[in-house]
C-alpha positions in Angstrom: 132.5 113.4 106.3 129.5 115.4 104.8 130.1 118.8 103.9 127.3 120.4 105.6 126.4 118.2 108.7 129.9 116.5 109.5 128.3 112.7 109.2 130.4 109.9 109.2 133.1 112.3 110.4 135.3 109.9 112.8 136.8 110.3 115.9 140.3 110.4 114.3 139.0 112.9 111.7 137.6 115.0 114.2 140.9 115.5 116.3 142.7 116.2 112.8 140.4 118.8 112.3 140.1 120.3 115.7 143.0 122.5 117.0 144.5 120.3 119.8 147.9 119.8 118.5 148.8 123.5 118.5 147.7 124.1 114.9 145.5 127.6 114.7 142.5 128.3 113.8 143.0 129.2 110.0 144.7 126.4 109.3 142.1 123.8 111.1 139.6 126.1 108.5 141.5 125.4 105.6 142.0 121.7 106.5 138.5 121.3 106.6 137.4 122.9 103.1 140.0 120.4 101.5 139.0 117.9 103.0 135.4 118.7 101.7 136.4 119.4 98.4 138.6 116.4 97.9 135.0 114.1 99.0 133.5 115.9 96.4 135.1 115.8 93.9 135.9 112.1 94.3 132.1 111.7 94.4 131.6 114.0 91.0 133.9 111.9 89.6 132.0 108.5 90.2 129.1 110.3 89.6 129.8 110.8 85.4 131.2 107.3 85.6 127.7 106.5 86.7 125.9 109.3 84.1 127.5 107.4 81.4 126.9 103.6 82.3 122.5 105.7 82.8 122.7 107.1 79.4 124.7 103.9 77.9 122.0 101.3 78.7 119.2 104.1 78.2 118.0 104.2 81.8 116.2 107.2 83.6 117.5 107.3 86.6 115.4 110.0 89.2 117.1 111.0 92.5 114.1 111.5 95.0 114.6 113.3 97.9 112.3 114.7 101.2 112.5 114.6 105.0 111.5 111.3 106.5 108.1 110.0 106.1 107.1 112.6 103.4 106.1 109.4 101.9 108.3 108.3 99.1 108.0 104.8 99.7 103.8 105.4 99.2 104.2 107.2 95.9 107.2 104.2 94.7 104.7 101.3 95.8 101.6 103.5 93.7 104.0 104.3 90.9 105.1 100.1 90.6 101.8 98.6 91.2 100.0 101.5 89.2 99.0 101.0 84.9 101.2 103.8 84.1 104.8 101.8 84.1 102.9 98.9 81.8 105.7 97.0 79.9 108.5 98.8 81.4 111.3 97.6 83.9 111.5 99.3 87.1 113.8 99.1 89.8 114.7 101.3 93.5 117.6 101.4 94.9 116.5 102.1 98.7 119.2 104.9 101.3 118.6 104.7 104.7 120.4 104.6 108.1 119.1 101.4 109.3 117.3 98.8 108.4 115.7 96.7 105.0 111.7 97.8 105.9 111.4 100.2 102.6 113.1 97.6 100.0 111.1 95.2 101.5 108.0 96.8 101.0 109.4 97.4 97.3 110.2 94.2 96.3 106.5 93.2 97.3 105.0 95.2 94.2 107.4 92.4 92.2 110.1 95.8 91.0 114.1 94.6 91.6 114.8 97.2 95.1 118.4 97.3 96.4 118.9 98.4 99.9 122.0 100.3 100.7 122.4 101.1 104.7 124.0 104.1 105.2 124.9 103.7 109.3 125.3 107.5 110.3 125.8 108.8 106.7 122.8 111.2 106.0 122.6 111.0 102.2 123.4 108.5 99.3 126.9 108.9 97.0 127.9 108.3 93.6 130.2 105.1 95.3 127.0 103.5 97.3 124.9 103.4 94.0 128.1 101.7 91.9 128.0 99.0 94.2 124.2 98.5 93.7 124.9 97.6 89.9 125.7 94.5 88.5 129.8 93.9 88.1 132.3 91.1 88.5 132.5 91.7 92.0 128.9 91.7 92.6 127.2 89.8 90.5 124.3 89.8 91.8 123.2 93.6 91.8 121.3 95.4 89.2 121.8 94.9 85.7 121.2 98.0 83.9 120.6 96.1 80.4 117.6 94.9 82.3 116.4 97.8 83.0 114.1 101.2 82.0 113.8 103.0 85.2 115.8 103.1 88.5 113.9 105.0 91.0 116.9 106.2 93.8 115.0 106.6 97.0 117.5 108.9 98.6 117.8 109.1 102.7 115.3 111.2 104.3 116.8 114.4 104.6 116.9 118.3 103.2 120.4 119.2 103.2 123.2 116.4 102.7 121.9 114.7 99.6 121.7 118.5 97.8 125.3 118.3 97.3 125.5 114.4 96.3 125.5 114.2 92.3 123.9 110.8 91.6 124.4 110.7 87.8 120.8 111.2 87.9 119.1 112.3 84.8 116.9 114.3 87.5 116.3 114.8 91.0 112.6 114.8 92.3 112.1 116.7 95.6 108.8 115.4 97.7 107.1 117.6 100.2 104.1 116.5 102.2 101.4 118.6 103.2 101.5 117.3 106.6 105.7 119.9 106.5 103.4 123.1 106.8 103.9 125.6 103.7 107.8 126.7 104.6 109.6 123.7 104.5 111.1 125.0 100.6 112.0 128.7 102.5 113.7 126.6 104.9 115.7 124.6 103.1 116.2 126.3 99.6 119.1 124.1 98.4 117.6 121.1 98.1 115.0 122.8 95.5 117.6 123.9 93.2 117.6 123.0 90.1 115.0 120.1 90.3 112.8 118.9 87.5 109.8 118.5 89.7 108.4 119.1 93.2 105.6 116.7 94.5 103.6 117.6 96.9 102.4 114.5 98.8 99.3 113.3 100.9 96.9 115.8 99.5 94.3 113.9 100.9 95.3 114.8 103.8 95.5 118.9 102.9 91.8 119.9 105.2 93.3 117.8 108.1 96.2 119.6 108.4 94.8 122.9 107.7 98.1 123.3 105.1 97.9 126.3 102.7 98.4 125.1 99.3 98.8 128.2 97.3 101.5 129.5 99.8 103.2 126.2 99.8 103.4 126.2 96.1 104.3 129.9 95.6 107.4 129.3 98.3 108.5 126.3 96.0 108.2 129.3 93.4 109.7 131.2 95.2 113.2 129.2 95.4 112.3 127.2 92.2 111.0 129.2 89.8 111.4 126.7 87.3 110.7 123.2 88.7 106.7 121.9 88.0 104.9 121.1 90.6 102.8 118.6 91.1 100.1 117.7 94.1 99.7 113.9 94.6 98.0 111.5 97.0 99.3 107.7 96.7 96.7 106.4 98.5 93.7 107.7 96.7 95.1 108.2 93.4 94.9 111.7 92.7 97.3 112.8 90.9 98.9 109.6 90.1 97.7 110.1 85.7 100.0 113.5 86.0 103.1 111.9 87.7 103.2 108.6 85.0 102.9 111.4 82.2 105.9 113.2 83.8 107.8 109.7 83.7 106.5 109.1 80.1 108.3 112.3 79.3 111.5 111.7 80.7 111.8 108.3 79.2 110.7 109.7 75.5 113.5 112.5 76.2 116.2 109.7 76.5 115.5 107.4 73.7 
């Protein structure tokens, strides 16, 4: 069960946690906070188990998150088909609820992409991404002594994967234009903490009538120290600043 939206939660957890065997109210409450915490925890846990096979190899791994369609797919398939990744070895591991369509359109730029299908779980965990790497029982996933850069294309959503460590050396938070300016007032959490915002589809800003300065002083405004930086995959603007911020992330963990 996610701790903020209740996904996954089963039938059988759901009657444990409601009151219908007489149990009160406080102690339903209580139930469910350990029950969060235990997850958690479990998941932090995996999570440095993960951190350390990242730094071990020397991969940069970058959580990105965004509501659907704020187009991280666009920016991966610019970013793996672009100049700026010459010589180095990419590779996505792909969240979503259904279906292959986004590691699909990976694995056409030539980049490894792993789909994990998360059924009616809103957000990737530390013990999806374990079963993307290469091990004795799956032999077949990614091998991380192959490997520079693993792009995490997180499910599309604002609020589950904030409290999801990945063992991520960063987490990358896209916002498109087409959101409006108050998508970071919204949903603060997710900003928190994050190397960099990206502001997507820029091309699309006069369309959309969007407000850049007030979208970027709101993602000030709950981010005071994260970068920002305004991006459109399908013209290329933008695209020189975004392989420079890779660049730097991969110099910081050599």
């Amino acid at each position: 069960m996610c701790g903020h939206c209740g996904c996954g939660e089963t039938a059988a957890s759901k009657s444990e946690s409601h009151h219908d065997h007489g149990h009160d109210h406080e102690h339903g409450e209580r139930r469910v906070i350990e029950l969060e915490r235990s997850i958690l925890e479990r998941n932090a846990r995996l999570a440095e188990r993960l951190r350390g096979m990242f730094w071990g190899k020397g991969v940069v791994a970058i959580n990105m998150v965004s509501s659907p369609g704020s187009g991280k797919t666009a920016l991966l398939e610019a970013t793996l088909t672009g100049d700026g990744l010459r010589g180095l070895r990419p590779a996505v591991i792909v969240g979503d609820l259904a279906t292959d369509n986004d590691a699909a359109r990976i694995q056409k730029t030539g980049a490894p992409a792993v789909q994990v299908t998360t059924g009616d779980v809103c957000h990737l965990d530390a013990h999806m991404l374990l079963h993307t790497l290469k091990s004795q029982e799956n032999p077949q996933g990614l091998d991380l002594g192959e490997l520079d850069l693993v792009f995490i294309e997180n499910v599309g959503n604002l609020v589950c994967p904030a409290a999801f460590d990945l063992g991520e050396d960063m987490r990358v938070v896209l916002t498109s234009v087409c959101e409006g300016e108050d998508k970071p007032l919204k949903y603060p959490t997710i900003f928190h903490d994050v190397a960099l915002v990206v502001i997507t589809k820029t091309d699309l800003s006069e369309a959309v009538g969007v407000d850049l300065g007030a979208l970027r002083a709101n993602i000030h405004e709950v981010a005071p120290g994260a970068k920002i930086l305004e991006v459109s995959a399908r013209t290329g603007a933008g695209m020189e600043t975004w392989f420079a911020f890779l660049e730097a992330a991969l110099a910081a963990k050599v």
